[in-house]
Backbone as a chain_set.jsonl record, in Angstrom:
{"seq": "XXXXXXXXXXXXXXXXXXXXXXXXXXXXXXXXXXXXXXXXXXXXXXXXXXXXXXXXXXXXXXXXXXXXXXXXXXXXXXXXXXXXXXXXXXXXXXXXXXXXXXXXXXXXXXXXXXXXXXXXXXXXXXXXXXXXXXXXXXXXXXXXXXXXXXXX", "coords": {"N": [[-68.579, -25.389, 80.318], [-67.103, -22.394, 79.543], [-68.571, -20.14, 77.447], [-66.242, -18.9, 74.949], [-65.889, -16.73, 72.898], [-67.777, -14.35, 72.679], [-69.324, -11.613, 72.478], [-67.521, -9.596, 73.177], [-65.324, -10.188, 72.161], [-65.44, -11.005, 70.018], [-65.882, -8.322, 68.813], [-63.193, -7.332, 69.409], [-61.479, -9.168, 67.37], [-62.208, -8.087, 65.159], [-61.975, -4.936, 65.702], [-59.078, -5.437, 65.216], [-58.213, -6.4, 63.339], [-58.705, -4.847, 61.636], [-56.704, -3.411, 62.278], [-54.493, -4.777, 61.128], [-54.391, -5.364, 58.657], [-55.931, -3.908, 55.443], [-57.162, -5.658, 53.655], [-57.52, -8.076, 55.687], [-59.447, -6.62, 57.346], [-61.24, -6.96, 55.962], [-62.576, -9.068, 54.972], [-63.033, -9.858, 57.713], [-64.617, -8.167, 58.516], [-66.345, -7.806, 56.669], [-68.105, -10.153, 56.222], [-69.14, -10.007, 59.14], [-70.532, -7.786, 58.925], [-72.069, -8.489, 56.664], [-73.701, -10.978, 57.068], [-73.737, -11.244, 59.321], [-76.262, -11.206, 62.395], [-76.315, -9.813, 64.751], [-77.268, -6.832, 65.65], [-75.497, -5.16, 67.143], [-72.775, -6.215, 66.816], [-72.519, -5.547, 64.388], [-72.869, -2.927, 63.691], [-70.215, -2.17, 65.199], [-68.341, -3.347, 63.403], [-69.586, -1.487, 61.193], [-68.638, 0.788, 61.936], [-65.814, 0.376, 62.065], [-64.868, -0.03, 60.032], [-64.981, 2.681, 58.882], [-63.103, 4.063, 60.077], [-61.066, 2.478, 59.563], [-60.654, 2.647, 56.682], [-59.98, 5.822, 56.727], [-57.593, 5.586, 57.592], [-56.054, 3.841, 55.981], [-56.862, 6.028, 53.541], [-55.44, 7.99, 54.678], [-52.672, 6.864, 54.781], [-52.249, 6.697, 52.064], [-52.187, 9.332, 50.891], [-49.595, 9.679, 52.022], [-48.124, 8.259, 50.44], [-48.369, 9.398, 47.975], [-47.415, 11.903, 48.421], [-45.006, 10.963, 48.94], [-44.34, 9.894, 46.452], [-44.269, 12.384, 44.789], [-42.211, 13.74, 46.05], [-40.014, 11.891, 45.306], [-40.21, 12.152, 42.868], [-39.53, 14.662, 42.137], [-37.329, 15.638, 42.612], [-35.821, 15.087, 45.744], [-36.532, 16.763, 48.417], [-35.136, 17.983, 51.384], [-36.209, 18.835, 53.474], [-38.531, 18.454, 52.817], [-38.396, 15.514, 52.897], [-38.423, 15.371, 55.274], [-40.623, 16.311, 56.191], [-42.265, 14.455, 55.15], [-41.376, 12.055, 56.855], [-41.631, 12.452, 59.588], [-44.614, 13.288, 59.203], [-45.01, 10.333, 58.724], [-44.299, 9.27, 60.909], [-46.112, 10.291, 62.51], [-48.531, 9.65, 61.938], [-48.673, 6.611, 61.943], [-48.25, 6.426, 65.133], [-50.85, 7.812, 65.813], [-52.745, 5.845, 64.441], [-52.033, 3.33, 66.243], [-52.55, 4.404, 68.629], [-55.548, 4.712, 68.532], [-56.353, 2.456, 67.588], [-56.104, 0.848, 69.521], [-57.471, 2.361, 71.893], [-60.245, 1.77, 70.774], [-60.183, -1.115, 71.344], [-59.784, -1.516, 73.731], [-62.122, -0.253, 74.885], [-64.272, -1.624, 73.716], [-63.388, -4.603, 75.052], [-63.968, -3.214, 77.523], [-65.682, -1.555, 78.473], [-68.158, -2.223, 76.939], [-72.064, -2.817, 76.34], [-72.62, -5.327, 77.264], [-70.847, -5.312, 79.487], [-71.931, -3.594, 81.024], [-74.81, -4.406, 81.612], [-74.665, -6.675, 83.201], [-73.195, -5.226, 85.628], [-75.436, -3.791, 85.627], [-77.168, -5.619, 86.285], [-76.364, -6.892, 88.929], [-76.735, -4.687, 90.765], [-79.411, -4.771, 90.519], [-80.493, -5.941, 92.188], [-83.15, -8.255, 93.052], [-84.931, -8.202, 90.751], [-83.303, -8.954, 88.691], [-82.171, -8.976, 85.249], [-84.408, -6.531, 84.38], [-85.358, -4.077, 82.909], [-85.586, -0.453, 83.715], [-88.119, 0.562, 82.961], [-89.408, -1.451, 82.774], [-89.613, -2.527, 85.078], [-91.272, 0.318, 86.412], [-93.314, -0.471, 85.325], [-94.074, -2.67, 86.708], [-94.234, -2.211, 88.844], [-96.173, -0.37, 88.953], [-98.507, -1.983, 88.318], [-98.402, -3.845, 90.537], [-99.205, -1.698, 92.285], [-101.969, -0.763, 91.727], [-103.363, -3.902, 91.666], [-102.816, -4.037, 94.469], [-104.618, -1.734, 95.387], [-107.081, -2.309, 94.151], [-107.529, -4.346, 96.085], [-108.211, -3.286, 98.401], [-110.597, -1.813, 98.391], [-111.856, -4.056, 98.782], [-111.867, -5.179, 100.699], [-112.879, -3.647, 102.912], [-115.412, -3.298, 102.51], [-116.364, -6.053, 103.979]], "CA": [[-67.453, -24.588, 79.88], [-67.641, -20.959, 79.353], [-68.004, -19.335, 75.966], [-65.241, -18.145, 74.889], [-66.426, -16.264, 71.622], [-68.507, -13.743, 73.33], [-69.435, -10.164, 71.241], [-66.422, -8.552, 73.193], [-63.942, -10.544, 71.661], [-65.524, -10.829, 68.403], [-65.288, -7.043, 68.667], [-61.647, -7.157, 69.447], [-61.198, -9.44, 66.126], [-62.807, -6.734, 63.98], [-60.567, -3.821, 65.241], [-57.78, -5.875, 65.473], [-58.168, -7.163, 61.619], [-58.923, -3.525, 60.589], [-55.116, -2.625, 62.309], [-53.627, -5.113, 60.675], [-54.736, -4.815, 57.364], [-57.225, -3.453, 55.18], [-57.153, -7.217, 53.455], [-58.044, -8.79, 56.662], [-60.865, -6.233, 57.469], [-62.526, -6.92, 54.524], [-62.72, -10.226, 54.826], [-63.668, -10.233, 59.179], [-65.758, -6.948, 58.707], [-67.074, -7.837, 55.788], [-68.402, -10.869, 56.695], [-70.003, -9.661, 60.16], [-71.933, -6.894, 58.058], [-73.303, -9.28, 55.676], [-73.679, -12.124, 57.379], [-74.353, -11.165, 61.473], [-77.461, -10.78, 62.68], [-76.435, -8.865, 65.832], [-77.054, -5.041, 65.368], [-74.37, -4.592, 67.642], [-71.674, -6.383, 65.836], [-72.822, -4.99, 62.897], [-72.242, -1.597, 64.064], [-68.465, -1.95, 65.525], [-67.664, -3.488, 62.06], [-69.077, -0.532, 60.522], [-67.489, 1.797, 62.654], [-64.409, 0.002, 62.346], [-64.303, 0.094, 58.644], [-65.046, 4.091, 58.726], [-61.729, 3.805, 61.256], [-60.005, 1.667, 59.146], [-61.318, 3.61, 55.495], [-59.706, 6.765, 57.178], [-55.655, 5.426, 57.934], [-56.279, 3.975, 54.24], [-56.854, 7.381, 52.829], [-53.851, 8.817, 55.169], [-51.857, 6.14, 54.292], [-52.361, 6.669, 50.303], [-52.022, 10.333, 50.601], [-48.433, 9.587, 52.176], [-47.339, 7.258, 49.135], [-48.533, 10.485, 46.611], [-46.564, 13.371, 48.695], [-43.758, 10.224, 48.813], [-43.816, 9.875, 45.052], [-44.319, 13.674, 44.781], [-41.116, 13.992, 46.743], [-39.196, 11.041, 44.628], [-39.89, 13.071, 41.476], [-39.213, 16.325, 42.051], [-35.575, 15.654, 43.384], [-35.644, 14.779, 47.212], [-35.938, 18.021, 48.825], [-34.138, 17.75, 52.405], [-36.837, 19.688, 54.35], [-39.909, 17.966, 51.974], [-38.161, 14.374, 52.856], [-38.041, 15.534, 56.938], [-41.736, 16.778, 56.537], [-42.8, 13.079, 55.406], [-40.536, 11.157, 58.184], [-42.649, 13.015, 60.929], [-46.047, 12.413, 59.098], [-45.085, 8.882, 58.749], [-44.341, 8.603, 62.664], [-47.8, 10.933, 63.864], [-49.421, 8.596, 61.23], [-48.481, 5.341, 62.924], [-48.92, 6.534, 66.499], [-52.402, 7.988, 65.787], [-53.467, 4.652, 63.853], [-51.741, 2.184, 67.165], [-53.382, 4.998, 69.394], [-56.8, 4.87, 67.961], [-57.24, 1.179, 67.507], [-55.934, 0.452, 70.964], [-58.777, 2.845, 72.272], [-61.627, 1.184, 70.683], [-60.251, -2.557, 71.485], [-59.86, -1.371, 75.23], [-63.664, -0.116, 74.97], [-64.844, -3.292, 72.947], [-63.504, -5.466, 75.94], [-64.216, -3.573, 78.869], [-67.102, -1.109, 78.212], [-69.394, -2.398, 75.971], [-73.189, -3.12, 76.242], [-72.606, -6.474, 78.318], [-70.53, -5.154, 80.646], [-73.025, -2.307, 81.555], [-75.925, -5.154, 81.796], [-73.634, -7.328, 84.139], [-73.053, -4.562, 86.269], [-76.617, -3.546, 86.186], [-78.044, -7.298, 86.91], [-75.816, -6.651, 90.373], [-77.382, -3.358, 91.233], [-80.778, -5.016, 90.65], [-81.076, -7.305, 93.268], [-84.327, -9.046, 92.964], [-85.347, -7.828, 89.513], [-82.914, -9.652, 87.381], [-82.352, -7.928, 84.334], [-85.214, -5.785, 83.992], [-85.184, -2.269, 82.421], [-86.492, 0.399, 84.593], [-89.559, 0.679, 82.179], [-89.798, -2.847, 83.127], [-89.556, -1.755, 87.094], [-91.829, 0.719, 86.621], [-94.49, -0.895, 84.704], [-94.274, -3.896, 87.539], [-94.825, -1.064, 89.592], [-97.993, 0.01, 88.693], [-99.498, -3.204, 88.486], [-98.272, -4.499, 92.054], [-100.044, -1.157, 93.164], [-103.061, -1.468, 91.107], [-103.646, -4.837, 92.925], [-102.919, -3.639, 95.615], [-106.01, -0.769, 95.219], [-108.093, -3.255, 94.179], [-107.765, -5.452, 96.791], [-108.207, -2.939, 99.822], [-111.913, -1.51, 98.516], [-113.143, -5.306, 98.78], [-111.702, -5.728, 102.77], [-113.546, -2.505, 103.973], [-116.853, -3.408, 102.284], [-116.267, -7.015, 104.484]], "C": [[-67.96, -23.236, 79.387], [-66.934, -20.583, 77.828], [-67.476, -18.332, 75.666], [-65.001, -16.749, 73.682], [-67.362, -15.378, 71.696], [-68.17, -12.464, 72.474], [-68.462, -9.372, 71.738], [-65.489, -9.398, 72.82], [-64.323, -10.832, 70.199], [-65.245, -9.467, 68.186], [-63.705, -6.76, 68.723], [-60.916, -7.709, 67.985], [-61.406, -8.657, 65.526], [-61.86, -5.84, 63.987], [-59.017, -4.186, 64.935], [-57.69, -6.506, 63.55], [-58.204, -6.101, 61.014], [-57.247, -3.076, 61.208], [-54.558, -3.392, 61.542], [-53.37, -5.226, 59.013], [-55.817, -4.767, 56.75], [-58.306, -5.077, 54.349], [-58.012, -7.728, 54.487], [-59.327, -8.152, 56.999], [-62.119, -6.683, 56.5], [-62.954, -8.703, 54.706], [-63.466, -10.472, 56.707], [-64.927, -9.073, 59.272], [-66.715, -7.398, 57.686], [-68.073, -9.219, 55.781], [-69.728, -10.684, 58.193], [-71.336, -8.613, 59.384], [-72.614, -7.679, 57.501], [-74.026, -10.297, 56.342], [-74.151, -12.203, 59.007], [-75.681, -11.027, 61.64], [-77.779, -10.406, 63.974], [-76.143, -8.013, 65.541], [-75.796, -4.754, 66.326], [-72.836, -5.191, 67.344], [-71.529, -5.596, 64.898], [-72.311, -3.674, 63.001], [-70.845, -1.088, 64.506], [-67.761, -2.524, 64.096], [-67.91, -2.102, 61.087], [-68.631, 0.866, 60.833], [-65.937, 1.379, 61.987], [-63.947, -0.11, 60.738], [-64.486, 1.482, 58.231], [-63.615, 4.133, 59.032], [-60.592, 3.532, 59.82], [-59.802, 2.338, 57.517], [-59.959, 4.928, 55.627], [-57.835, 6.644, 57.014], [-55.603, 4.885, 56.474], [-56.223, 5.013, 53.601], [-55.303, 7.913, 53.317], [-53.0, 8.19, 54.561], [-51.664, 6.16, 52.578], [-51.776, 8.19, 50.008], [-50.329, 10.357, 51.178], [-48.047, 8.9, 50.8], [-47.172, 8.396, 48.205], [-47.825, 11.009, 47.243], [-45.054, 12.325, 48.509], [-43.386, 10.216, 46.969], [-43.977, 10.753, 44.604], [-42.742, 14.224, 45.203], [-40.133, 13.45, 45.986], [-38.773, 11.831, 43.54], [-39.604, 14.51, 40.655], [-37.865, 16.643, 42.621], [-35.105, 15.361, 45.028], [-35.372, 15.838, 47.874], [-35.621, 17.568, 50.368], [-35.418, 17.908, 53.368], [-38.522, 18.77, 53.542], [-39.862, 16.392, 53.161], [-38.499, 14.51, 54.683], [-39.544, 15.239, 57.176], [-42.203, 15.029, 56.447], [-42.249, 11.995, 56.39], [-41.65, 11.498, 59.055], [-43.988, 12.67, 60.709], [-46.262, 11.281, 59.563], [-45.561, 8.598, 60.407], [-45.581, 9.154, 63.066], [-48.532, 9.316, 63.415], [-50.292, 7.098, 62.061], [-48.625, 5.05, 64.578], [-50.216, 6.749, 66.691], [-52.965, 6.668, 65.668], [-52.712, 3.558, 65.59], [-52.746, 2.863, 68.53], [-55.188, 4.577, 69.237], [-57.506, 3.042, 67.873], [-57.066, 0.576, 68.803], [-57.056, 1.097, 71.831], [-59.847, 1.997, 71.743], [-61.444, -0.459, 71.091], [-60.208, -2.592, 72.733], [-61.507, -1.3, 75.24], [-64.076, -1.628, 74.378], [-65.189, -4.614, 74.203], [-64.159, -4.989, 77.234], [-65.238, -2.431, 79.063], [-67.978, -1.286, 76.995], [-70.568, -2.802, 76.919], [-73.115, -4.09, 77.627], [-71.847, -6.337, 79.208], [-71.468, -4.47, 81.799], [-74.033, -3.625, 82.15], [-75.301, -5.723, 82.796], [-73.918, -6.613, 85.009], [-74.672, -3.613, 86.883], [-77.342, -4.848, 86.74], [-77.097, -6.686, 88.82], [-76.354, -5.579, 90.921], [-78.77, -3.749, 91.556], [-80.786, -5.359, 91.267], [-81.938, -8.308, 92.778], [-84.848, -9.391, 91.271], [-85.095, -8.382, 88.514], [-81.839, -8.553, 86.337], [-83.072, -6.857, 83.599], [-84.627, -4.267, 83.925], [-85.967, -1.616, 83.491], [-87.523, 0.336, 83.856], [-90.434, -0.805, 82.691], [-90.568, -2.749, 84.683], [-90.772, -1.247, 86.963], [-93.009, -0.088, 86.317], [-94.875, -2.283, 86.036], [-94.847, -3.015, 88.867], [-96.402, -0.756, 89.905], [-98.983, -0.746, 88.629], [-99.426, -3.804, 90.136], [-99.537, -2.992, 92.848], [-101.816, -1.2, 92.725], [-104.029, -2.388, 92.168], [-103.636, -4.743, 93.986], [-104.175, -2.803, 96.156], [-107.146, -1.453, 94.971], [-108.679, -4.053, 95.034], [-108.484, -4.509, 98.629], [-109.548, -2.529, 99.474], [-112.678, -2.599, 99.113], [-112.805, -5.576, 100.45], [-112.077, -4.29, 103.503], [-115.081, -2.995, 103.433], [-116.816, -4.768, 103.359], [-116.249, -6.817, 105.974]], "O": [[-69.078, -23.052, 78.906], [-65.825, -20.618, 77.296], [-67.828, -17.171, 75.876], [-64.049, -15.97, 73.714], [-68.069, -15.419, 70.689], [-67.096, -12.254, 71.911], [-68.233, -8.367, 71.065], [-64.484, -9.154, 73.489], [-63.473, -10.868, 69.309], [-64.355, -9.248, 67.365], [-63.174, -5.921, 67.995], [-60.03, -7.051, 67.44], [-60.332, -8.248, 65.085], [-61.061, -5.628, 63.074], [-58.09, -3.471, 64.553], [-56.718, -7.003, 62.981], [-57.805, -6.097, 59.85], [-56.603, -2.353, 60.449], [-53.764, -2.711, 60.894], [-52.308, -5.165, 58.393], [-56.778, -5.4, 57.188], [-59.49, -5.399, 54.436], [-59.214, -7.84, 54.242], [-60.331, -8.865, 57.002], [-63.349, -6.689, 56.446], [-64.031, -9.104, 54.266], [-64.392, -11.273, 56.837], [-65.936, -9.16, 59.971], [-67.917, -7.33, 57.941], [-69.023, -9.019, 55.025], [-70.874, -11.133, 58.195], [-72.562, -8.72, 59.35], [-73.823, -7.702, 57.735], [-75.206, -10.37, 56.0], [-74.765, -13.077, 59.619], [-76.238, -10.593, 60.632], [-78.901, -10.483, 64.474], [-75.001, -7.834, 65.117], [-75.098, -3.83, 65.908], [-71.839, -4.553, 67.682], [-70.493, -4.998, 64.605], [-71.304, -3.357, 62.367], [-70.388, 0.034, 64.29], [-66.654, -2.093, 63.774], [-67.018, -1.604, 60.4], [-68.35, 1.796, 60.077], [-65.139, 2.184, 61.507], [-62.779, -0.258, 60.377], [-64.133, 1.646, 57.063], [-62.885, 4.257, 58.048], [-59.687, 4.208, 59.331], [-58.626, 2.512, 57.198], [-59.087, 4.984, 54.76], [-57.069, 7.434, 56.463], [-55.011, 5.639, 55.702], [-55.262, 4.986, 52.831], [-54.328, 8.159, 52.607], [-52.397, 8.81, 53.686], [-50.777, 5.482, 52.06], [-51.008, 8.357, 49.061], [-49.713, 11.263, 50.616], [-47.418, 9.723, 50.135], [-46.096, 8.537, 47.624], [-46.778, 10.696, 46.677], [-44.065, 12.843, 47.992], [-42.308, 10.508, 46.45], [-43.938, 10.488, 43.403], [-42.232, 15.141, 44.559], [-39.197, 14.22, 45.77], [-37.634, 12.167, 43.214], [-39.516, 15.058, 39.556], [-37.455, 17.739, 43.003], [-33.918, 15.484, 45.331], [-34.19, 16.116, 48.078], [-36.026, 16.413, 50.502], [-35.607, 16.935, 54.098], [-39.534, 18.73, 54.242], [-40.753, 16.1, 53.959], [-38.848, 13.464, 55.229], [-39.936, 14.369, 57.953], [-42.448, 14.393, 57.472], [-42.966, 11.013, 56.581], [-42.588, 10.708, 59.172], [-44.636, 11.998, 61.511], [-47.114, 10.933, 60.381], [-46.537, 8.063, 60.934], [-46.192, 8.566, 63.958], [-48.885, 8.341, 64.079], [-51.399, 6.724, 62.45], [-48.944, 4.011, 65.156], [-50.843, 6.112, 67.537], [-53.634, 6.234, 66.606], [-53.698, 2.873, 65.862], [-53.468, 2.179, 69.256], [-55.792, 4.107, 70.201], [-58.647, 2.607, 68.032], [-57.917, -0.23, 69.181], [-57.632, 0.292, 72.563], [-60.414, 1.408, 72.663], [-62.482, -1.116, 71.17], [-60.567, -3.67, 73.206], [-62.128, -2.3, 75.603], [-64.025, -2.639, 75.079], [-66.207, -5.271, 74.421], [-64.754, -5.757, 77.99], [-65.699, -2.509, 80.202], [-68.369, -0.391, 76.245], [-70.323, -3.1, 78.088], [-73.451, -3.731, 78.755], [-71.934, -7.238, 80.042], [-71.643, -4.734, 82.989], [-73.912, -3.772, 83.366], [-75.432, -4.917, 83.717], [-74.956, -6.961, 85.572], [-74.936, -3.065, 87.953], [-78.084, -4.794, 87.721], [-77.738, -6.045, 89.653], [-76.373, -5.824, 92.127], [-79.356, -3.309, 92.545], [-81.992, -5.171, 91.425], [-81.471, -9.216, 92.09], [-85.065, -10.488, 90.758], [-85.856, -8.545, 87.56], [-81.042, -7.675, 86.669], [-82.677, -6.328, 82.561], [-83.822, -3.61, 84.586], [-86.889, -2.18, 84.079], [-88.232, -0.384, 84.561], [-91.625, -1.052, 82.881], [-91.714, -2.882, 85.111], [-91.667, -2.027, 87.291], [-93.721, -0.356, 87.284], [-96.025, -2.716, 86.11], [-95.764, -3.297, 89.639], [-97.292, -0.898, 90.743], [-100.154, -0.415, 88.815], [-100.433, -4.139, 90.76], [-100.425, -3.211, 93.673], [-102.694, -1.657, 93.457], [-104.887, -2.067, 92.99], [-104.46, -5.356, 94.664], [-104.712, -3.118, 97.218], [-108.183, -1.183, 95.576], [-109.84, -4.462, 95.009], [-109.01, -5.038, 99.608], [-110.201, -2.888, 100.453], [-113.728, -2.465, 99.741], [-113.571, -6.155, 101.219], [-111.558, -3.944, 104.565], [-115.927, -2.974, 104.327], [-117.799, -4.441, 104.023], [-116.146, -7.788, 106.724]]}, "num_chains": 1, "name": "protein.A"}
């Protein structure tokens, strides 16, 4: 059976716990940071709590211009200006986490490798450094071997 729990869908939990609340991040991000011991988890959690840090701040600085607005009498044109924030707000933040959970699933790391194992043919998964270095030894041997069948 194929595992289903694979680092692009743990990545999708992460951003997807940082949209839904800052609660839940803390508890799925916070967790992978402390507790993972793949650098590349580790890194989309703390991306994703910079991300998530960020619509937190926006989101706080709306509540103050909102209770800025409450207490200074409801100006008409004040009350309009925060309606429109609200809505960029909420499109940016559905925009923004929908981008990185598209990347998460379908360009990350292991897709790239995948897609390079098929390119390789023979090789596998080897790095070009790998390539090369196999390189230089196949010719090597190869140099070695042709001085001793002319002295023969």
């Amino acid at each position: 059976m194929k595992k289903i729990w694979d680092n692009r869908w743990k990545k999708v939990l992460i951003w997807l716990s940082g949209y839904i609340s800052f609660i839940a991040y803390a508890i799925v991000g916070g967790y992978v940071i402390v507790k993972s011991e793949d650098e590349d988890l580790r890194k989309t959690a703390k991306t994703a709590l910079i991300v998530t840090l960020i619509f937190t701040v926006l989101s706080a600085l709306y509540s103050i211009l909102s209770s800025i607005n409450s207490l200074s009498g409801y100006s008409r044109g004040f009350t309009e200006f925060l309606s429109w924030y609200s809505f960029f707000q909420r499109i940016a933040q559905i925009a923004v986490y929908a981008v990185f959970i598209v990347m998460a699933l379908f360009f990350g790391p292991e897709n790239e490798s995948a897609s390079a194992k098929g390119s390789q043919g023979q090789t596998g998964g080897q790095t070009s450094e790998q390539q090369t270095t196999q390189q230089a030894d196949e010719q090597a041997d190869e140099e070695e071997k042709q001085p001793s069948e002319k002295e023969e």
